[in-house]
mmCIF file of the C-alpha atoms, coordinates in Angstrom:
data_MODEL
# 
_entry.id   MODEL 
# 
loop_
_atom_site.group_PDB 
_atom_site.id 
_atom_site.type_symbol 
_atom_site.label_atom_id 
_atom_site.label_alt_id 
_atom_site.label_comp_id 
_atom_site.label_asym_id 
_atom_site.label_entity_id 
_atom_site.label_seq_id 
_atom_site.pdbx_PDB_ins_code 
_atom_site.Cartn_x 
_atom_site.Cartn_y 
_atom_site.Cartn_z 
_atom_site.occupancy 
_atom_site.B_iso_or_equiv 
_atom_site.pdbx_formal_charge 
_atom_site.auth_seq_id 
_atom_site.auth_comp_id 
_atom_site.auth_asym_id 
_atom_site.auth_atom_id 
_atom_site.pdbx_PDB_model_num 
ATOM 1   C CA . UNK A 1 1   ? 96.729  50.664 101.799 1.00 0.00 ? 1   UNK A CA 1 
ATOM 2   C CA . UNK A 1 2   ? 96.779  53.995 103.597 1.00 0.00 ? 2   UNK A CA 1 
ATOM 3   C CA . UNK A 1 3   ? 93.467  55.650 104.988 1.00 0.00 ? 3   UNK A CA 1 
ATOM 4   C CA . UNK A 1 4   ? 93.481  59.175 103.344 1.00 0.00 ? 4   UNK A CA 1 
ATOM 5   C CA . UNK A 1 5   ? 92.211  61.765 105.521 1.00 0.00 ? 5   UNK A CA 1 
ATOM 6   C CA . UNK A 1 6   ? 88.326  62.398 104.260 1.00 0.00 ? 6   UNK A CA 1 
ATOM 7   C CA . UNK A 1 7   ? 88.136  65.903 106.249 1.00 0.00 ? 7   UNK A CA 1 
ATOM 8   C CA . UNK A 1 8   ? 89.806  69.342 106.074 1.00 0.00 ? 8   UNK A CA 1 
ATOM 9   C CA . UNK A 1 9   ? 90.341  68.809 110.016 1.00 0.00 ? 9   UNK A CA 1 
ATOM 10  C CA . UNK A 1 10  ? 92.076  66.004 109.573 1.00 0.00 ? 10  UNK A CA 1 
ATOM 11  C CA . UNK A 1 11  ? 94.471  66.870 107.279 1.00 0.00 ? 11  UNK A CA 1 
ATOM 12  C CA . UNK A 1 12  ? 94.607  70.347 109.263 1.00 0.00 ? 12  UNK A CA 1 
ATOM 13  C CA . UNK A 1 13  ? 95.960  68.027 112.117 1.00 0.00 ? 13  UNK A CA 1 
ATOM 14  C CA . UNK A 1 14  ? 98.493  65.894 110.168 1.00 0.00 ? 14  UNK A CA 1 
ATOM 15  C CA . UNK A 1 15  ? 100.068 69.229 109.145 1.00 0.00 ? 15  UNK A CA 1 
ATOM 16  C CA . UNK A 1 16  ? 99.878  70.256 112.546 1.00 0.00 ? 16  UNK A CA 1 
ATOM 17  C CA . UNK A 1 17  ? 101.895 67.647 114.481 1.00 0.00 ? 17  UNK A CA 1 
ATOM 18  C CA . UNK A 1 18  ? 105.502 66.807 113.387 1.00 0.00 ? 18  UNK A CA 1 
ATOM 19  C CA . UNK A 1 19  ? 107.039 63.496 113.869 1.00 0.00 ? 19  UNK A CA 1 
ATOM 20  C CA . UNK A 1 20  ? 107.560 63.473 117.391 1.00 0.00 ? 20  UNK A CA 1 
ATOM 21  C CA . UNK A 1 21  ? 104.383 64.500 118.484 1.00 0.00 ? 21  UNK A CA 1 
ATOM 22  C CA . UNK A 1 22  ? 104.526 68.348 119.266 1.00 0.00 ? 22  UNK A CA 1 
ATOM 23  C CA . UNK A 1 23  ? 102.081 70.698 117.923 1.00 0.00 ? 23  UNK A CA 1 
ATOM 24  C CA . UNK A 1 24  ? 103.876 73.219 115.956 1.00 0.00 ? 24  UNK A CA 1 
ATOM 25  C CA . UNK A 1 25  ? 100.963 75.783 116.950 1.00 0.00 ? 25  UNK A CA 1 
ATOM 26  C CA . UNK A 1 26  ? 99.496  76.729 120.287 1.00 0.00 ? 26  UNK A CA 1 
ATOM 27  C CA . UNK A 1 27  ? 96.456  75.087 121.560 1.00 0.00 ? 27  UNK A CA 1 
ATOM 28  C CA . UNK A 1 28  ? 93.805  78.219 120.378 1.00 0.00 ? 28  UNK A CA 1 
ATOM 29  C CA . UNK A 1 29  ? 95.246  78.197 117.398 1.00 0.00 ? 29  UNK A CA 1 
ATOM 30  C CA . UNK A 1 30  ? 94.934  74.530 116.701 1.00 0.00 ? 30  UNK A CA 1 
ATOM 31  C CA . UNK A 1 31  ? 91.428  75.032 118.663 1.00 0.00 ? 31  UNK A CA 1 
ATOM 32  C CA . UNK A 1 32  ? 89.810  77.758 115.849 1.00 0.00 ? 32  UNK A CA 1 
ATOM 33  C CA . UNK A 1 33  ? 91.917  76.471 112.366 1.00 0.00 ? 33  UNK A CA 1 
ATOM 34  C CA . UNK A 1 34  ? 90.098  72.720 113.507 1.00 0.00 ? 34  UNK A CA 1 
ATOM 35  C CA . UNK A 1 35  ? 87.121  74.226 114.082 1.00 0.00 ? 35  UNK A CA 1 
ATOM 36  C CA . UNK A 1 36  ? 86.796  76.315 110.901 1.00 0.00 ? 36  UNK A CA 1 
ATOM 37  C CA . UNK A 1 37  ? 88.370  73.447 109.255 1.00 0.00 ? 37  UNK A CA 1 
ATOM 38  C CA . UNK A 1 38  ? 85.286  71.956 110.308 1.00 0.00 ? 38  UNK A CA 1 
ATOM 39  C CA . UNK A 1 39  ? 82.630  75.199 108.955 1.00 0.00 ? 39  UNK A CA 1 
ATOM 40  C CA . UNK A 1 40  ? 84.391  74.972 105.647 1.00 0.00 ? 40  UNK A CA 1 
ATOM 41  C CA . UNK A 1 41  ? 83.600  71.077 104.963 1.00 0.00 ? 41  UNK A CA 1 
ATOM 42  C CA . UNK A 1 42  ? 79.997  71.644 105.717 1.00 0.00 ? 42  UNK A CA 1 
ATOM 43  C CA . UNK A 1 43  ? 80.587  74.393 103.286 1.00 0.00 ? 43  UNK A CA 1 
ATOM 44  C CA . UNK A 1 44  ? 81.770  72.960 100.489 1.00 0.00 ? 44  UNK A CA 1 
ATOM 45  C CA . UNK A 1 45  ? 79.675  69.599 100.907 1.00 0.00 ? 45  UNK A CA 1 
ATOM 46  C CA . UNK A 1 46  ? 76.159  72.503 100.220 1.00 0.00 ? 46  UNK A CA 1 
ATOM 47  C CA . UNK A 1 47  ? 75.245  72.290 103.638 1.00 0.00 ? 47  UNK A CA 1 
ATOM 48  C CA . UNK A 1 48  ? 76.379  75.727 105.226 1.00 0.00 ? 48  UNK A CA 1 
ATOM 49  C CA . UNK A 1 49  ? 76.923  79.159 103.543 1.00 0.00 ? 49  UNK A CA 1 
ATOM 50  C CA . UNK A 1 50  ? 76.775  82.760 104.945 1.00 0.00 ? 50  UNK A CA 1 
ATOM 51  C CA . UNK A 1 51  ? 73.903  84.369 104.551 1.00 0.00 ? 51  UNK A CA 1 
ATOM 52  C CA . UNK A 1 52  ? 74.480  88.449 105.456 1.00 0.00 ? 52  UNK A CA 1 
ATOM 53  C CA . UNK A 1 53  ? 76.916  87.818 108.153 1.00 0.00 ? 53  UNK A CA 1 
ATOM 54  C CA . UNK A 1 54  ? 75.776  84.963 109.752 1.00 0.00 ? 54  UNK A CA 1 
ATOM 55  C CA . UNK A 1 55  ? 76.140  80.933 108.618 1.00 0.00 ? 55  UNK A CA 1 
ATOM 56  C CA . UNK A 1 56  ? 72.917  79.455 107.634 1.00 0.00 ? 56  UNK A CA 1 
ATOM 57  C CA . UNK A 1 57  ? 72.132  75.958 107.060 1.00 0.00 ? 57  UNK A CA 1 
ATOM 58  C CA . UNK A 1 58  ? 71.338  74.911 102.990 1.00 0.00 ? 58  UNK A CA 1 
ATOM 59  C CA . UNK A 1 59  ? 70.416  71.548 103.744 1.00 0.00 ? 59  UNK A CA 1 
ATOM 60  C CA . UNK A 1 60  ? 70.306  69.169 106.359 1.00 0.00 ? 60  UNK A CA 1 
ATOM 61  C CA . UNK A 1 61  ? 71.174  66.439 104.699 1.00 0.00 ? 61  UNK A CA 1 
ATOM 62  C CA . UNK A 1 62  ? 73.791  64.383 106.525 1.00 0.00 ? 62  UNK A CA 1 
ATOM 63  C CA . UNK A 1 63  ? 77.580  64.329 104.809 1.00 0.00 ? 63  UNK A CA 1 
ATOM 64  C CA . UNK A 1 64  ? 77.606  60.749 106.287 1.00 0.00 ? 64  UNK A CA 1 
ATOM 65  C CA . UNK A 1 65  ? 80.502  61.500 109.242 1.00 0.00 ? 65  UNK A CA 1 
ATOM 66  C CA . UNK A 1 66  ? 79.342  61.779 112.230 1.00 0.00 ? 66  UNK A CA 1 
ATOM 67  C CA . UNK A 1 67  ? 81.300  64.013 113.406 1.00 0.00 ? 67  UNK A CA 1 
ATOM 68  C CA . UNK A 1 68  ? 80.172  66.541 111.059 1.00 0.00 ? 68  UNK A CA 1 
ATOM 69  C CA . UNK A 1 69  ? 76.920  65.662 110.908 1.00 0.00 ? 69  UNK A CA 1 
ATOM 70  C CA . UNK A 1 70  ? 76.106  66.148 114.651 1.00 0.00 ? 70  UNK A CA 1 
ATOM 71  C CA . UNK A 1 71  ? 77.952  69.635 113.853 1.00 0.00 ? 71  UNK A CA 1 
ATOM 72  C CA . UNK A 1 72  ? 75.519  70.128 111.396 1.00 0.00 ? 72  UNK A CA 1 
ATOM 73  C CA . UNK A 1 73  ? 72.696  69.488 113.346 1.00 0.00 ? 73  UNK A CA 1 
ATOM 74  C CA . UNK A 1 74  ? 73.891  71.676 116.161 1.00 0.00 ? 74  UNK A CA 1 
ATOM 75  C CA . UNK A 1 75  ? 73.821  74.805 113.545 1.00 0.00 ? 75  UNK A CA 1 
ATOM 76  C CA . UNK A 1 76  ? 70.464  73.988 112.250 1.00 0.00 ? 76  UNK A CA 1 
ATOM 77  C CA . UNK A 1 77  ? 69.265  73.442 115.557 1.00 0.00 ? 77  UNK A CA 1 
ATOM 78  C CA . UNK A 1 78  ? 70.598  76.605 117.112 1.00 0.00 ? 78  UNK A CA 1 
ATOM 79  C CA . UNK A 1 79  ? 68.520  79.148 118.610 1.00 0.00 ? 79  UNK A CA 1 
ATOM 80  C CA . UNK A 1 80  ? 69.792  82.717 117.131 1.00 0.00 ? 80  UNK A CA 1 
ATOM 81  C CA . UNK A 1 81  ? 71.545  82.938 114.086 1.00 0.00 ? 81  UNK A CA 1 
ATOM 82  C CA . UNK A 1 82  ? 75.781  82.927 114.314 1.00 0.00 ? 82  UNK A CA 1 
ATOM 83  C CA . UNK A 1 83  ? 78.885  84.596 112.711 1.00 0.00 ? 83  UNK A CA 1 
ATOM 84  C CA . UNK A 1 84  ? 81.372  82.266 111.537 1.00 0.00 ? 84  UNK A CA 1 
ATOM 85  C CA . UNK A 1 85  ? 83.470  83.788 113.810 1.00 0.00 ? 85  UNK A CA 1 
ATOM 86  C CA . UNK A 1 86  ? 80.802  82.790 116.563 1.00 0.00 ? 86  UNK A CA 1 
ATOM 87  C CA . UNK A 1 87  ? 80.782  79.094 115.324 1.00 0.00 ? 87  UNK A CA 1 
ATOM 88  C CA . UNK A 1 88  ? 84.363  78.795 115.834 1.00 0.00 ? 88  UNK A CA 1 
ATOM 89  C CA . UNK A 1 89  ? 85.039  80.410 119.401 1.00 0.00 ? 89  UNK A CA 1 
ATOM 90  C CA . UNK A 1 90  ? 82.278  78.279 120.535 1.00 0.00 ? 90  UNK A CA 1 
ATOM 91  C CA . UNK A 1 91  ? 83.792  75.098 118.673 1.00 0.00 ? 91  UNK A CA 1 
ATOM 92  C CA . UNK A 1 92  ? 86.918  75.566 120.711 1.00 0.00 ? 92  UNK A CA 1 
ATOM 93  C CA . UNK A 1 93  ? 84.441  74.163 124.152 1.00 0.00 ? 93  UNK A CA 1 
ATOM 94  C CA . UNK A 1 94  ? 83.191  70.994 122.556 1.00 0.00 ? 94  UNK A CA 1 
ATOM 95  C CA . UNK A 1 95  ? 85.382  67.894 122.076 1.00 0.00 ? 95  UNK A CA 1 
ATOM 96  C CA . UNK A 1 96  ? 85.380  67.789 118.247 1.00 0.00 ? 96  UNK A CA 1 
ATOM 97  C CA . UNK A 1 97  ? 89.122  67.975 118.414 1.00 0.00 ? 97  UNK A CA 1 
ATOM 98  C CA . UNK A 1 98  ? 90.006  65.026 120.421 1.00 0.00 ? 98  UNK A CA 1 
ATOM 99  C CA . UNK A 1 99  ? 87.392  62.911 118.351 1.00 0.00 ? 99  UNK A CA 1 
ATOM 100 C CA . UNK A 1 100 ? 89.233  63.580 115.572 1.00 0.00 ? 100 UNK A CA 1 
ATOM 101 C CA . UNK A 1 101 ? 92.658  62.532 116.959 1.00 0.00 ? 101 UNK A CA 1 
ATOM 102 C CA . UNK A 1 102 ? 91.528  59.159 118.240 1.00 0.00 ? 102 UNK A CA 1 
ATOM 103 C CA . UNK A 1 103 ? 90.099  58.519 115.018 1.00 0.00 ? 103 UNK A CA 1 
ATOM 104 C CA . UNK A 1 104 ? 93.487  58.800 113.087 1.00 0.00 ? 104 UNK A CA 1 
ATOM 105 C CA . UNK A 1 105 ? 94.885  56.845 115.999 1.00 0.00 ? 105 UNK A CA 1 
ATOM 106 C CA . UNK A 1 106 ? 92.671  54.349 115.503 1.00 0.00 ? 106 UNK A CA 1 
ATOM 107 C CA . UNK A 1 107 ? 93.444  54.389 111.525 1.00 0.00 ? 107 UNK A CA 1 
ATOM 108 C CA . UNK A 1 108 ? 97.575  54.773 112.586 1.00 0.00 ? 108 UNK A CA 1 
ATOM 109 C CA . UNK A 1 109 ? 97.709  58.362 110.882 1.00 0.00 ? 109 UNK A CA 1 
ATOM 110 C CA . UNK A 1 110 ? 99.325  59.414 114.122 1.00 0.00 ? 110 UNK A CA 1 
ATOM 111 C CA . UNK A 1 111 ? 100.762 57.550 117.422 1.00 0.00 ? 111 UNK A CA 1 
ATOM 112 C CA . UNK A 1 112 ? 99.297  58.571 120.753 1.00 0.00 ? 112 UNK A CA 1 
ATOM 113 C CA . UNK A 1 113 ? 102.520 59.231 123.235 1.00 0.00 ? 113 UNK A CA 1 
ATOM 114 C CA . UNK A 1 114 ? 101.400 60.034 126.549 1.00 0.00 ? 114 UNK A CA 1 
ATOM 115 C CA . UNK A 1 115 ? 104.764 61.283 128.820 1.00 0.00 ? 115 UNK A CA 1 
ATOM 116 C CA . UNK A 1 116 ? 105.266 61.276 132.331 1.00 0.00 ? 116 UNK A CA 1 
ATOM 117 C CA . UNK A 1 117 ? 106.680 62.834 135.168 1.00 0.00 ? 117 UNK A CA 1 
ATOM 118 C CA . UNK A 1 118 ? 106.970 60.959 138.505 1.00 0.00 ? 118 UNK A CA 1 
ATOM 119 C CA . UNK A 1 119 ? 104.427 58.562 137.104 1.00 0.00 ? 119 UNK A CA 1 
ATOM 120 C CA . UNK A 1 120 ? 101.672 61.603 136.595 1.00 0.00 ? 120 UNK A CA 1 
ATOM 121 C CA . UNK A 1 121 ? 100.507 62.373 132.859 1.00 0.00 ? 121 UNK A CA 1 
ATOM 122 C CA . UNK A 1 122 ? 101.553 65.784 132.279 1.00 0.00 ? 122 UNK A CA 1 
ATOM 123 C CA . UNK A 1 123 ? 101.134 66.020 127.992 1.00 0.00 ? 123 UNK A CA 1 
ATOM 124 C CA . UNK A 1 124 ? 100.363 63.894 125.549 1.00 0.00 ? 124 UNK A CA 1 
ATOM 125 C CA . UNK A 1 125 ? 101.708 63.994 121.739 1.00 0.00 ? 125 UNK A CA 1 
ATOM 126 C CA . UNK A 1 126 ? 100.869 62.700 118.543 1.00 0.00 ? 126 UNK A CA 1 
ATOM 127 C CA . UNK A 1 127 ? 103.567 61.760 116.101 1.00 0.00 ? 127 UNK A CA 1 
ATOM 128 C CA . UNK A 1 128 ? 102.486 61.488 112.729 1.00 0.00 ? 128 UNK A CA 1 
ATOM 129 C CA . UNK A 1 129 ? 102.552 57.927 111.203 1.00 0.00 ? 129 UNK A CA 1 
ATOM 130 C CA . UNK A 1 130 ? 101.108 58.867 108.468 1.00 0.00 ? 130 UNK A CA 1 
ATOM 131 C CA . UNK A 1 131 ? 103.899 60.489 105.948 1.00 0.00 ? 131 UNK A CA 1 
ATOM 132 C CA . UNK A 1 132 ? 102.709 60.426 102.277 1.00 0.00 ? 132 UNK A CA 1 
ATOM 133 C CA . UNK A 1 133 ? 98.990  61.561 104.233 1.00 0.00 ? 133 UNK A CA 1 
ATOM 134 C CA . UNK A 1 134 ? 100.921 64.758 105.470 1.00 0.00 ? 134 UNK A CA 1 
ATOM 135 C CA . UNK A 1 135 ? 103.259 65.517 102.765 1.00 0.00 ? 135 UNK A CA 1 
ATOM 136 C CA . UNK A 1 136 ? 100.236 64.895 100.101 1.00 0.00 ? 136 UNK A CA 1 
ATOM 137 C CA . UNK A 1 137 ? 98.836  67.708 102.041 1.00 0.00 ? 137 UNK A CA 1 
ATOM 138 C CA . UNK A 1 138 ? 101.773 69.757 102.821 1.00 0.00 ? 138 UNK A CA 1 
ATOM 139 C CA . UNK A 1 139 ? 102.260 69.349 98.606  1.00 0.00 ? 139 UNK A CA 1 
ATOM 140 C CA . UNK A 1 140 ? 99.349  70.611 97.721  1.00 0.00 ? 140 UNK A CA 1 
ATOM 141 C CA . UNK A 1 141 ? 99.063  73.473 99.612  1.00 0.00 ? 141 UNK A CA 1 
ATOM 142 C CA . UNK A 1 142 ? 102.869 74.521 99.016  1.00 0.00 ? 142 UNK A CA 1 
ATOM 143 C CA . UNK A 1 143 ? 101.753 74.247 94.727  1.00 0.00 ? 143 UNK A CA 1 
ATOM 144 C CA . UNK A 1 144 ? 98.751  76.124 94.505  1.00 0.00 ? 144 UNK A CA 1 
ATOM 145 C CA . UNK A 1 145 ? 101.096 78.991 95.423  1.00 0.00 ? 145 UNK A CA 1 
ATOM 146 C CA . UNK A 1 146 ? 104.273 78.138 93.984  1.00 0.00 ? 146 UNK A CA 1 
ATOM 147 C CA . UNK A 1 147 ? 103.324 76.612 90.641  1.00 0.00 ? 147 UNK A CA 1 
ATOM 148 C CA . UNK A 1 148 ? 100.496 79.086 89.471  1.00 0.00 ? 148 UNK A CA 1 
ATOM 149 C CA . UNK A 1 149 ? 98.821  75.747 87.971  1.00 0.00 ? 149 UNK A CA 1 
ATOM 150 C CA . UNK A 1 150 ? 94.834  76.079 89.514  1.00 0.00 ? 150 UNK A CA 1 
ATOM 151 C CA . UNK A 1 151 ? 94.208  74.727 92.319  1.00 0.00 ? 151 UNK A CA 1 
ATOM 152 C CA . UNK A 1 152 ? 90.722  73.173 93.497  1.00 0.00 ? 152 UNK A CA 1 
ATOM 153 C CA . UNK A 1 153 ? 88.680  74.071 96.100  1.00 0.00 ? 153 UNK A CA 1 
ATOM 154 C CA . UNK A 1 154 ? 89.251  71.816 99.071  1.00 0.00 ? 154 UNK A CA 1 
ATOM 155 C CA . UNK A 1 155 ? 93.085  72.749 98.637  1.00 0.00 ? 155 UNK A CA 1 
ATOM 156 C CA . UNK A 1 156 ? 92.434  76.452 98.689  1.00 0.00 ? 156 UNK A CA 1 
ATOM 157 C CA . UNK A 1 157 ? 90.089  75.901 102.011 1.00 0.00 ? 157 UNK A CA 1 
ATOM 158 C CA . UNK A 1 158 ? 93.104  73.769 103.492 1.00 0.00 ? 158 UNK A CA 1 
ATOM 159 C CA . UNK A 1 159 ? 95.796  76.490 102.157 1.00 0.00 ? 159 UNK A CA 1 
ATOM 160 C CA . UNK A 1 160 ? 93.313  78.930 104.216 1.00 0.00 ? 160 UNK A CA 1 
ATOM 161 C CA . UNK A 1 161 ? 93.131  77.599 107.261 1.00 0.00 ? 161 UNK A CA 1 
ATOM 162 C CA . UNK A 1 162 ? 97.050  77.069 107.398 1.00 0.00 ? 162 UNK A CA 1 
ATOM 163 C CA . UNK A 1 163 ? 97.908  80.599 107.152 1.00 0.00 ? 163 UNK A CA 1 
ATOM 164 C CA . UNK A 1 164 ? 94.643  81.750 109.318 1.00 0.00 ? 164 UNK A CA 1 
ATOM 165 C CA . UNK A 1 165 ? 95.477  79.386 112.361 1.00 0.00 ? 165 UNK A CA 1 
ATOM 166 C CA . UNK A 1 166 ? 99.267  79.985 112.161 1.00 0.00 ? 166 UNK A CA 1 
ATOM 167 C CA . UNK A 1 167 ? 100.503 77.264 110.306 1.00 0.00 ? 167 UNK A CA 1 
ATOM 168 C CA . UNK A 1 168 ? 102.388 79.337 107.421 1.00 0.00 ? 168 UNK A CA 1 
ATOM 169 C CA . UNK A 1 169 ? 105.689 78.557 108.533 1.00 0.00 ? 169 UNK A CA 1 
ATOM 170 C CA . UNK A 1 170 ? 105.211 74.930 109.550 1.00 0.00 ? 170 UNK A CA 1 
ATOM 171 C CA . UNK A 1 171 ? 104.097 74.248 105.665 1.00 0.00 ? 171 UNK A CA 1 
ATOM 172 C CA . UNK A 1 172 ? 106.116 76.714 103.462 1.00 0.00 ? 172 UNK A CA 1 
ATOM 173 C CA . UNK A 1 173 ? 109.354 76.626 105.614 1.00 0.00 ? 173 UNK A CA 1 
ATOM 174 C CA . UNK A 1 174 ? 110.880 74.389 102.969 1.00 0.00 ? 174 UNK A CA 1 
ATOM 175 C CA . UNK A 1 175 ? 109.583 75.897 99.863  1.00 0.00 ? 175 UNK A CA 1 
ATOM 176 C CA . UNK A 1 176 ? 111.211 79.512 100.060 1.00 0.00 ? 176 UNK A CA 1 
ATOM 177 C CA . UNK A 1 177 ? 110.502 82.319 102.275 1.00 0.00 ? 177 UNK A CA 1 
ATOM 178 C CA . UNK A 1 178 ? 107.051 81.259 104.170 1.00 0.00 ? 178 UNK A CA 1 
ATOM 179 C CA . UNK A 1 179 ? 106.157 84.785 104.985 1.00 0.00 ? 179 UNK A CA 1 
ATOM 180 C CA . UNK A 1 180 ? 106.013 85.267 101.021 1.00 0.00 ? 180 UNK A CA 1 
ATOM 181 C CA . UNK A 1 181 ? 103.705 82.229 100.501 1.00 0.00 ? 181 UNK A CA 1 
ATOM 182 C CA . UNK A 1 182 ? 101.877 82.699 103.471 1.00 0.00 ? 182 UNK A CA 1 
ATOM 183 C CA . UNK A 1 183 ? 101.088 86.303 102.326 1.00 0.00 ? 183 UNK A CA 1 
ATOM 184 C CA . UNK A 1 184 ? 100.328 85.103 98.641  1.00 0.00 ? 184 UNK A CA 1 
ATOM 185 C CA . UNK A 1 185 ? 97.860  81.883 99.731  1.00 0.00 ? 185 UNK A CA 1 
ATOM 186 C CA . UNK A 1 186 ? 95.900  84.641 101.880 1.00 0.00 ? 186 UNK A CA 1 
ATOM 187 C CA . UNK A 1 187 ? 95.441  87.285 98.380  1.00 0.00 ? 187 UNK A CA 1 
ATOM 188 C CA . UNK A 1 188 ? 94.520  83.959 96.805  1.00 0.00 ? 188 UNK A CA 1 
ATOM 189 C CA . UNK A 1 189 ? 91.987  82.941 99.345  1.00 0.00 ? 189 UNK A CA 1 
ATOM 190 C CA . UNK A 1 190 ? 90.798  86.391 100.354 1.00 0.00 ? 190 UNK A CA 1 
ATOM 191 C CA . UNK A 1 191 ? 87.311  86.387 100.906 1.00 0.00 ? 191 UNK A CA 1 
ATOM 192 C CA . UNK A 1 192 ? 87.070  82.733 102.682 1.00 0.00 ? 192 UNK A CA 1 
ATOM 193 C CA . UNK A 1 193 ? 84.468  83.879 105.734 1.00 0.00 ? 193 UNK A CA 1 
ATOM 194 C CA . UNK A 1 194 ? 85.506  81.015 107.397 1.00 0.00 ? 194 UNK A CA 1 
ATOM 195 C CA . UNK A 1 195 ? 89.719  81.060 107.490 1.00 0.00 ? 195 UNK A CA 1 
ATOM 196 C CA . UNK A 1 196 ? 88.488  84.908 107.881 1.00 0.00 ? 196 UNK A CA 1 
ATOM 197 C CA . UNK A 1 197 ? 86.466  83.948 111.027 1.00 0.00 ? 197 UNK A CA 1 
ATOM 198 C CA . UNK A 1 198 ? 89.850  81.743 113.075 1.00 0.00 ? 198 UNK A CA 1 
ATOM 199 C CA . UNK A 1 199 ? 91.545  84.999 112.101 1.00 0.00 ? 199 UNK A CA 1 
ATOM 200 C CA . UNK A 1 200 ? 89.146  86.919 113.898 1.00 0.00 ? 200 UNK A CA 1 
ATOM 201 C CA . UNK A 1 201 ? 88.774  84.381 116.672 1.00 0.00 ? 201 UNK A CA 1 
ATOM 202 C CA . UNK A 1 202 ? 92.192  84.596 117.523 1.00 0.00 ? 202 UNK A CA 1 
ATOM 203 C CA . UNK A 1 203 ? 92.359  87.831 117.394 1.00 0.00 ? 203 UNK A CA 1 
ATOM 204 C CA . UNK A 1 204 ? 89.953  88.471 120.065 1.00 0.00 ? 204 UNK A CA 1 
ATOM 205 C CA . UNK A 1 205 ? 91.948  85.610 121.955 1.00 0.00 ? 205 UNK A CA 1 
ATOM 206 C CA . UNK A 1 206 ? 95.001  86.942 121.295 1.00 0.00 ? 206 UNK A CA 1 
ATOM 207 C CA . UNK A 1 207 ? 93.763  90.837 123.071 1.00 0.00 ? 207 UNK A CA 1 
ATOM 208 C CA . UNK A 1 208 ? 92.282  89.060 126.324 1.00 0.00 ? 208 UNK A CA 1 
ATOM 209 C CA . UNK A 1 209 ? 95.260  87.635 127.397 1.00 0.00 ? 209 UNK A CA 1 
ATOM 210 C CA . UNK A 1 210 ? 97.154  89.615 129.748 1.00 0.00 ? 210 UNK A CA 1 
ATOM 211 C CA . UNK A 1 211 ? 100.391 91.672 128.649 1.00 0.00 ? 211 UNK A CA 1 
# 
């Protein structure tokens, strides 16, 4: 039986890669939507919401990943209060990311393909094994804009993150024009502080790199 992805991230990631391995965003982008996809599980397990501007721990509970749950007790544990938009620029230093991927290797969701060049590693990619996993996801997204039947709230986080981290075209490509659905899936979602806060995030990435 296949291992269903049990986090946003995950599934994030499965959309992410295509077949042969290669990310079909660049590495900030996948950086902020993973971490955000991250915020927004907390969120809608109870554990985080935003309280004025800034995300504020509910309960401290663990959610029973580890993963999440150490994230969880670095926000309860932090110093100052943070934006969301905070959380995920400083998500993009820690090594949530490549936990995440060696977990769905170890499951075989995706293949770890390391190539070389005159016997040095110089990238590694990771095709997706996993194909009802990422079209499940891909599907579900691609209907709660095209079929105007309600979708739930985990879908609507995932639909968010796709068009905040860049993602739009990857996912609704094959189901007319993905600017279109892209555009629609953000009026849907509009609101979401954390697909919000990757938008911000890589906006601020996006100015500091030279012209």
């Amino acid at each position: 039986m296949r291992n269903v992805p049990e986090m946003l991230a995950e599934e994030l990631l499965l959309l992410a890669y295509d077949l042969r391995g290669k990310c079909r965003i660049g590495p900030v982008e996948l950086d902020c939507g993973v971490g955000g996809a991250m915020l927004s599980e907390l969120t809608l397990a109870g554990r985080l919401r935003l309280d004025d501007t800034a995300l504020a721990v509910t309960d401290t509970e663990p959610v029973g990943d580890p993963i999440l749950d150490a994230l969880l007790a670095d926000v309860a544990g932090s110093p100052r209060s943070r934006t969301p938009q905070e959380w995920v620029t400083r998500l993009r230093a820690t090594d949530h990311q490549q936990r995440l991927l060696a977990r769905l290797a170890d499951r075989g969701q995706v293949a770890v393909d390391r190539h070389r060049t005159l016997g040095v590693f110089v990238e590694t990619r990771y095709p997706v094994r996993d194909i009802v996993g990422l079209w499940e996801a891909q599907q579900r997204v691609v209907a709660a804009v095209t079929t105007g039947a309600p979708a739930d709230a985990r879908t609507l986080a995932l639909g968010a993150l796709v068009a905040a981290s860049g993602l739009g075209k990857a996912v609704f490509s094959t189901s007319g024009n993905w600017r279109t659905l892209r555009d629609r899936m953000r009026e849907m979602t509009a609101g979401d502080p954390i697909a919000d806060a990757v938008r911000r995030a890589l906006a601020v990435e996006q100015r500091s790199v030279p012209a």
